[in-house]
Structure formats: structure tokens, C-alpha cells
C-alpha positions in Angstrom: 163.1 46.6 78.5 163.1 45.0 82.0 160.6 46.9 84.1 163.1 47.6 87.6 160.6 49.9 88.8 157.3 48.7 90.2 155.5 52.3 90.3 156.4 55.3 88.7 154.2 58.3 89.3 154.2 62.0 87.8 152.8 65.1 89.4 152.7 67.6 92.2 154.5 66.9 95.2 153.8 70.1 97.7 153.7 71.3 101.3 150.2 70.6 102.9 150.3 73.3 106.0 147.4 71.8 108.4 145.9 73.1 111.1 147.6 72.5 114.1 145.7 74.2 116.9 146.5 77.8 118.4 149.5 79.5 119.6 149.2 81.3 123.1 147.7 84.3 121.4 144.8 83.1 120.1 145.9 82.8 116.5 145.8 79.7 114.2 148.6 77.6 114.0 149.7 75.7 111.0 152.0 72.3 110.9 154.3 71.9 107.7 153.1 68.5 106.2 154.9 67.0 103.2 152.0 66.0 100.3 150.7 65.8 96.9 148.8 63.0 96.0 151.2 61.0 94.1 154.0 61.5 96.4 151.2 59.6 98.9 150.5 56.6 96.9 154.3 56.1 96.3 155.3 57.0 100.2 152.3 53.7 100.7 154.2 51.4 97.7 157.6 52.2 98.8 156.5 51.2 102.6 154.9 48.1 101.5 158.3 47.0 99.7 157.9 48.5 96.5 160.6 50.2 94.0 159.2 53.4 93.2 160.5 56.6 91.8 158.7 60.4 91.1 158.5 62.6 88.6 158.0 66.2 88.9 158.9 69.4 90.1 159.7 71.7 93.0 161.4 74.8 93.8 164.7 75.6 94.5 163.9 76.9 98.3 163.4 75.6 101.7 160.3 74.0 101.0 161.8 72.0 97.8 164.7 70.8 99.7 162.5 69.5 102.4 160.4 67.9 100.5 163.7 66.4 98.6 164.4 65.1 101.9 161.6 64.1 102.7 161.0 61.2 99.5 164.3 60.3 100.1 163.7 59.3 103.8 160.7 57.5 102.2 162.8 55.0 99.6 161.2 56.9 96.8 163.9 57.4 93.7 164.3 61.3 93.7 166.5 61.6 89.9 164.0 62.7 88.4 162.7 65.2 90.9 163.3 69.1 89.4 164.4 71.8 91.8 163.8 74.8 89.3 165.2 78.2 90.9 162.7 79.9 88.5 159.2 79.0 90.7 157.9 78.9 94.2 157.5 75.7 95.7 153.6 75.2 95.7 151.6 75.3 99.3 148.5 74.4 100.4 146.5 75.3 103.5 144.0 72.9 104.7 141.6 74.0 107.1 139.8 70.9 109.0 136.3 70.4 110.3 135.4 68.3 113.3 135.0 65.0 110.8 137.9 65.5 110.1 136.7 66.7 106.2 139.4 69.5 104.4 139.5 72.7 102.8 142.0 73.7 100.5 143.9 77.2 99.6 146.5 76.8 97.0 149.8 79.1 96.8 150.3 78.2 93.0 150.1 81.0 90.8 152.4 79.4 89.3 153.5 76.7 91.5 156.9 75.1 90.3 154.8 71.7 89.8 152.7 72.9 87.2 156.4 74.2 85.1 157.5 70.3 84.2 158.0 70.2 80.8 157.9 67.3 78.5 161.2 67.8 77.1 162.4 67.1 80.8 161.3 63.8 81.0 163.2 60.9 80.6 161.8 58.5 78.5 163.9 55.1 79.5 162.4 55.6 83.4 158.8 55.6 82.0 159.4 52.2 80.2 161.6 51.0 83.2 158.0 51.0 85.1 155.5 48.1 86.0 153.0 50.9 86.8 152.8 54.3 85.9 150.7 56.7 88.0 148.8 60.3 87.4 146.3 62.5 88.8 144.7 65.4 87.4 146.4 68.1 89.5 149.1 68.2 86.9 146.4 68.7 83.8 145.3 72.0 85.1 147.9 74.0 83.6 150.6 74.1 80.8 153.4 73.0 80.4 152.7 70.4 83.1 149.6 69.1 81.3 151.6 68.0 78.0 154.4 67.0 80.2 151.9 64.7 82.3 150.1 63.6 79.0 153.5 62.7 76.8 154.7 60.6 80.0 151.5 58.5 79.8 151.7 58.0 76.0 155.3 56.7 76.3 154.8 54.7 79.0 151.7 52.9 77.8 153.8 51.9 74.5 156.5 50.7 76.9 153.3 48.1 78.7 153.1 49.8 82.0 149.9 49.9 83.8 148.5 53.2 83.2 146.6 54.6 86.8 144.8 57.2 86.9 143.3 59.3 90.0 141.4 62.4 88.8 141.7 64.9 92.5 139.0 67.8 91.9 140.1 70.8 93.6 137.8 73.9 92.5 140.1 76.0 92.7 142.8 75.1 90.7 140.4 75.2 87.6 138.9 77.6 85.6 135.0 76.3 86.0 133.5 73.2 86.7 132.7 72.4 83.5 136.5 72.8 82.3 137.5 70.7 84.8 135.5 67.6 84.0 135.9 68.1 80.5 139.4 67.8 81.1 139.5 65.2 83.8 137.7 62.9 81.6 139.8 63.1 78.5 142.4 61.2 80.1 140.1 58.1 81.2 140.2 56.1 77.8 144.4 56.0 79.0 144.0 54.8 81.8 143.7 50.5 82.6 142.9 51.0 86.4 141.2 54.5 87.9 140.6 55.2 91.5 137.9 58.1 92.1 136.3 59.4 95.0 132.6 59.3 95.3 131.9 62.4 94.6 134.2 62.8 92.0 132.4 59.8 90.2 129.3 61.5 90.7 131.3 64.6 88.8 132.9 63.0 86.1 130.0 60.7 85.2 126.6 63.0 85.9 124.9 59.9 86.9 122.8 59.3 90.5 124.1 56.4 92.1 127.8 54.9 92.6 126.8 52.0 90.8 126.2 53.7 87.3 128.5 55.8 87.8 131.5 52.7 87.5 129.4 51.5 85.0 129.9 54.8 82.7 133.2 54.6 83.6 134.3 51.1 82.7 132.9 52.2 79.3 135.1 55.0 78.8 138.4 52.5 78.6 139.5 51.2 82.1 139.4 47.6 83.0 139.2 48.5 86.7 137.4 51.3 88.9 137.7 51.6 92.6 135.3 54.3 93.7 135.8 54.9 96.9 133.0 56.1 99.8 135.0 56.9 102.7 133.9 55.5 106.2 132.3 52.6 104.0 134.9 51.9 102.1 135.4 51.0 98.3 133.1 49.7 95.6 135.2 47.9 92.9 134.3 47.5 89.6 135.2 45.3 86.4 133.3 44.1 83.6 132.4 40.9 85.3 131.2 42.9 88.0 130.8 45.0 90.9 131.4 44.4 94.8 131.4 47.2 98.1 134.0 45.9 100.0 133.1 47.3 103.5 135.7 49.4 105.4 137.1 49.5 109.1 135.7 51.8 111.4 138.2 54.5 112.9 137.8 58.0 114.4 139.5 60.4 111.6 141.7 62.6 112.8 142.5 64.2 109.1 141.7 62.8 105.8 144.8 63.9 104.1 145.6 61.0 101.8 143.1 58.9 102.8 142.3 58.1 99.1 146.1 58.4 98.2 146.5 55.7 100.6 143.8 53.5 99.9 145.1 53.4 96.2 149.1 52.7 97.3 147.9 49.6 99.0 145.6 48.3 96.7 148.1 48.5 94.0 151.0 47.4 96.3 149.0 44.6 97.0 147.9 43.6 93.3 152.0 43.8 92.4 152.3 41.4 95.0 150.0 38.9 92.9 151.8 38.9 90.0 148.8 38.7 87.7 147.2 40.8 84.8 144.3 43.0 86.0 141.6 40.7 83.9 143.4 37.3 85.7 142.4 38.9 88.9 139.2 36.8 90.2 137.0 38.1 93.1 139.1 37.2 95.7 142.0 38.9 94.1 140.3 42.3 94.3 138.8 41.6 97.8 142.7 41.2 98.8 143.6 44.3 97.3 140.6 46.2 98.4 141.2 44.7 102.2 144.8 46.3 101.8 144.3 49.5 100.6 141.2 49.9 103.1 143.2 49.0 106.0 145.7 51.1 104.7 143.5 54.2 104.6 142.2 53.6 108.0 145.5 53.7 110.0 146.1 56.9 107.6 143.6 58.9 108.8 144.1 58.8 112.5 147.0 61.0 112.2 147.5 64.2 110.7 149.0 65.4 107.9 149.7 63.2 103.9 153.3 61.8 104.0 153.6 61.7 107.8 150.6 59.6 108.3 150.6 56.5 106.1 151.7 53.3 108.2 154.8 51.3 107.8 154.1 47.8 106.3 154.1 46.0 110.0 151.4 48.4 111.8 149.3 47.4 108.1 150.0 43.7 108.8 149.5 43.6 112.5 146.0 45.8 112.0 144.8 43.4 108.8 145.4 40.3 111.3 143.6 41.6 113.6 140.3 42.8 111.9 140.5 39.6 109.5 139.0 36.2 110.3 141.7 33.6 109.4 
């Protein structure tokens, strides 16, 4: 089957309410932010020129409808997004410190993303897709779990790229120890992973970035990009491993920082028209270059959706911070 879509990722797609400073009284104010961490990465592919489409599930209420909206606006294929008058669309609350770090508090008890069944997928999307992306979000509760799990089994027979992000939010697990248990279950799907560094740390037990891709290259992938935030990625492969430095910005909020890192870097290796183990060095310094630029302009603005760059300001800022 021809593959017409260049990414197609599954999971939660939700409103992230930031801090936006006080109202006149004294109390907290909060900013409506349309989120979820593969909504980012596609909002990042689908500015940088890419065909892109989500699957998942919101509620039949305000928020659903504006996050609806809100893909749409983005070029992001919507047919496949569920407005289900059953569940509440799910919120988060991020509180943010003066590094611009988060907090979370999830509404999502349940949260309409976690109510995707499998039985609602459509198969002939996943095998329409170049790449097909997942988090971990989705694996924390039923149905959404075999939902998430059948989508990556039928698009892997299909010959998409599998990606994989595991996102550890305490809170939306049962313990720690669940979590990576079930976070690392996945990995031996997945050809190309992006993981934070402490998530790495997490996932792997091990004391140092370095070992830590190493114990993850041996759990399946061909590719792991850990990323260390202000300093920017350390990318790994079986013929190697390389920190590629990042740009230095003031962050404003981190929201999607990661998210967006990962939407250019795989926006850019789509552009190369190559297999992940055709890639040489200078391939994955491209890509890395991309997505950390990407992530830069991200986090000097608040908020997921609303922050990632258009493909011009990513172009313009790469030209400039780039010897020729």
C-alpha cells in the first residue's frame, strides 16, 4: 500500500491550562493551552511540510471541540479524532518554576483519551503511514493501552517506522515500578525512541547517559535520542554515540520542548529519504541540529501547541546559528 501519510501518531491530545500570572485579586490565573505530546510532534511535522494525521480521543465538550479546531488550524488530519459524549475531555494544570521547569495535575479519572478502543481504529490509515508515533501516556490505562498496542502491531507489519517516546508522569501510574515495567515493554517495538534524560536514567537504572543508550539500543531500537535539555541531545546507534550541543535560549516554559525536539528531527530525517541504518554521522547531526533548533524557539513561549515555530522562523534561526 502506498504510504500517503508521512507521520501518524496515536495518543492523548488534551488541554494544558498554564500559569498565566494573577488576576487583580491576587488569585492564580490559568491560560487554556492546546497539548499532548503527540499532538506536539505532529503540530512540528505538519509545520515543517509534512502529511500527518492523529489518532485518539476527546470529549464531546468545549474543550474537545477546541482542540478539534485547533489540529485542524494546524494541517493535522482530524478523521480519525473521536469526540465520545460518554468522557470528559482530559486537563492538565501545569504549575511553572522560575527555569521555566513543570508540574503537572491531571483531570483524567477517566479522561476521554484513555477510552480509545482498538476496535475503533482503522487499520488502512496505520499502513497508509511512513512513520507511526506513540508515547506512553496512552499505556497507562485500558482500553487505551490495547488500543495503542494493536495500532503499533498493525502498523509495523504494514513497514512504518515505529517511534516511540515514553513521557513519565507519576501520577498517572500506579507506582514507579509499574510504570517502568510498562514503559519498557514496548521498547523491543520501537526502530527509533526519543527519551528524556531522566527518563533514560528511569527506564534503564544505569548512572550515566551513555549506558543508559547503550541498554537501550539492546532492547530493539536502531536509534536513541536522549535528550539533556539546555545541552541538547545525545544520539545513539550501534556505530555510535555523539552529544550534539544545543542553542542557548532563556526558557520561558518547557511545554513540548521534547515533543518538539522529536517533530523536527524526524521531519528532518523524512526529508532524507533514507533508512535509519543508511543515515551516516552527518545525517543525524542534520536531524539533531533541526529538532534542537526546533526546541529552542519552542520554549521561549508558553504553552505546547501555541509555541512551536513555523518552518521559516526554524529556517531563518538554523541560518543564523550555523556556519555555512
Amino acid at each position: 500500500m502506498e504510504k500517503e501519510v508521512d507521520i501518524v501518531a496515536l495518543g492523548e491530545l488534551l488541554i494544558d491550562f498554564t500559569e498565566a500570572g494573577y488576576g487583580k485579586d491576587g488569585m492564580k490565573l490559568f491560560e487554556q493551552n492546546p497539548g499532548g505530546a503527540p499532538a506536539n510532534l505532529l503540530t512540528v511535522a505538519s509545520h515543517m511540510g509534512c502529511r500527518t494525521s492523529f489518532i485518539g480521543k476527546v470529549g464531546k465538550d468545549m474543550h474537545g471541540a477546541f482542540l478539534k479546531r485547533t489540529l485542524q488550524n494546524e494541517g493535522i488530519a482530524v478523521d480519525h479524532l473521536i469526540e465520545d459524549d460518554k468522557y470528559f475531555t482530559t486537563l492538565a494544570f501545569v504549575e511553572i518554576d522560575e527555569n521555566g521547569e513543570r508540574k503537572f495535575s491531571f483531570a483524567r479519572k477517566p479522561g476521554a483519551d484513555t477510552q480509545l478502543r482498538k476496535e475503533e481504529l482503522d487499520p488502512t490509515l496505520l499502513q497508509k503511514g511512513k512513520i507511526f508515533h506513540f508515547g506512553s501516556l496512552s499505556l497507562t490505562d485500558e482500553p487505551a493501552k490495547s488500543a495503542t498496542l494493536e495500532a503499533v502491531h498493525i502498523a509495523k507489519d504494514a513497514g512504518a517506522l515505529i517511534s516511540y517516546d515514553p513521557n513519565y508522569r507519576a501520577s498517572l501510574w500506579r507506582n514507579e515500578q509499574t510504570a517502568v515495567q510498562e514503559m519498557k515493554a514496548v521498547i523491543p517495538f520501537a526502530d527509533v525512541m526519543k527519551v528524556s534524560d531522566e527518563e533514560s536514567l528511569l527506564l534503564t537504572g544505569k548512572n550515566s547517559y551513555e549506558e543508559a543508550a547503550e541498554e537501550l539500543l539492546s532492547m530493539g531500537p536502531e536509534l536513541i535520542a536522549i535528550t539533556l535539555g539546555s545541552d541538547g541531545v545525545l544520539v545513539a546507534t550501534t556505530d555510535g554515540k555523539e552529544q550534539i550541543r544545543g542553542f542557548a535560549t532563556e526558557a520561558v516554559d518547557t511545554t513540548g520542548a521534547g515533543d518538539s525536539f522529536w517533530g523536527g528531527f524526524l521531519s528532518q530525517f523524512l526529508s532524507l529519504n533514507k533508512a535509519i541504518d543508511e543515515m551516516d554521522w552527518n545525517d543525524l547531526r542534520a536531524c539533531a541540529r533541526h529538532g534542537n533548533a526546533v526546541a529552542c524557539l519552542c520554549v521561549q513561549k508558553r504553552g505546547g501547541i501555541p509555541a512551536i515555530p513555523k518552518k521559516r522562523e526554524v529556517m531563518e534561526f538554523l541560518n543564523q546559528h550555523i556556519k555555512k
